[in-house]
N, C-alpha and C positions, 0 to 999 in steps of 0.2 A: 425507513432508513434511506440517506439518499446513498446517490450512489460512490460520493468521497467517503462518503463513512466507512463505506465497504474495502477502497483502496485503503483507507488508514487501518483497518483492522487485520488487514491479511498483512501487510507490511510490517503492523505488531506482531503478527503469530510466525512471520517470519525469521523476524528477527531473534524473536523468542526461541526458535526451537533454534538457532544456531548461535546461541547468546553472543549476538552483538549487539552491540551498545549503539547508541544514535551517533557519539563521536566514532566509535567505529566503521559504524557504516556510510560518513561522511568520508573518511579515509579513502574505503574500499571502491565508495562509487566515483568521488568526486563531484559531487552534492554537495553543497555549503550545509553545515550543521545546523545556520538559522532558517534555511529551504527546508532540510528535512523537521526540524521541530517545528515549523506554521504546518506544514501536511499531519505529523502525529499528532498536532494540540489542535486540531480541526480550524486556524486561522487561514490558512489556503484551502478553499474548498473545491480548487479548477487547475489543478498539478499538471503541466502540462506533459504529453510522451515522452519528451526528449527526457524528461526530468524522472517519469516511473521508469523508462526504459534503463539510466544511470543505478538507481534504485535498483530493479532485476538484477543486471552485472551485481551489483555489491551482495547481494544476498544469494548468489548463483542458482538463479530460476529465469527463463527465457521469456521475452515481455511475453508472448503467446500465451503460455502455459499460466502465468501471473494473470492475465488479461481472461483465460478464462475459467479459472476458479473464480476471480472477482465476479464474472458475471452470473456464474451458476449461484451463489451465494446469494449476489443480491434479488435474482430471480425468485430463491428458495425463501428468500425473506417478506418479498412482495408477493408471492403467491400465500404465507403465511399470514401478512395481515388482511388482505381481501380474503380469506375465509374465515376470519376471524365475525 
């Protein structure tokens, strides 16, 4: 998995557990709606900081804290396919 997969799926599970919508969270962050739907439909696969960091605000998690659950995740995924 690379490693946008892993920003787009925590920003799914994000959003999930605080059920906002993608126009919502376009609102919240000020993020353009058609930024954040190339990042969740995997058409930007290189989101720049300024843009996850906007993202964090809107879903109220600190880029740090976003930044390293992403990491531990995709670590836990690439340690999972090399012992495969």
């Amino acid at each position: 998995m690379e490693f946008y997969e892993v920003v787009r799926s925590k920003l799914i599970e994000l959003c999930g557990e605080r059920n906002i919508s993608n126009k919502q969270l376009a609102q919240k962050s000020g993020v353009p709606l058609s930024t954040i739907n190339n990042i969740l439909y995997c058409k930007s696969v290189n989101p720049g900081i300024v843009t996850i960091k906007k993202l964090c605000d809107g879903v109220g998690i600190s880029l740090g804290v976003f930044l390293s659950q992403v990491e531990e995740r995709f670590d836990q995924l690439n340690n999972a396919l090399m012992a495969e």
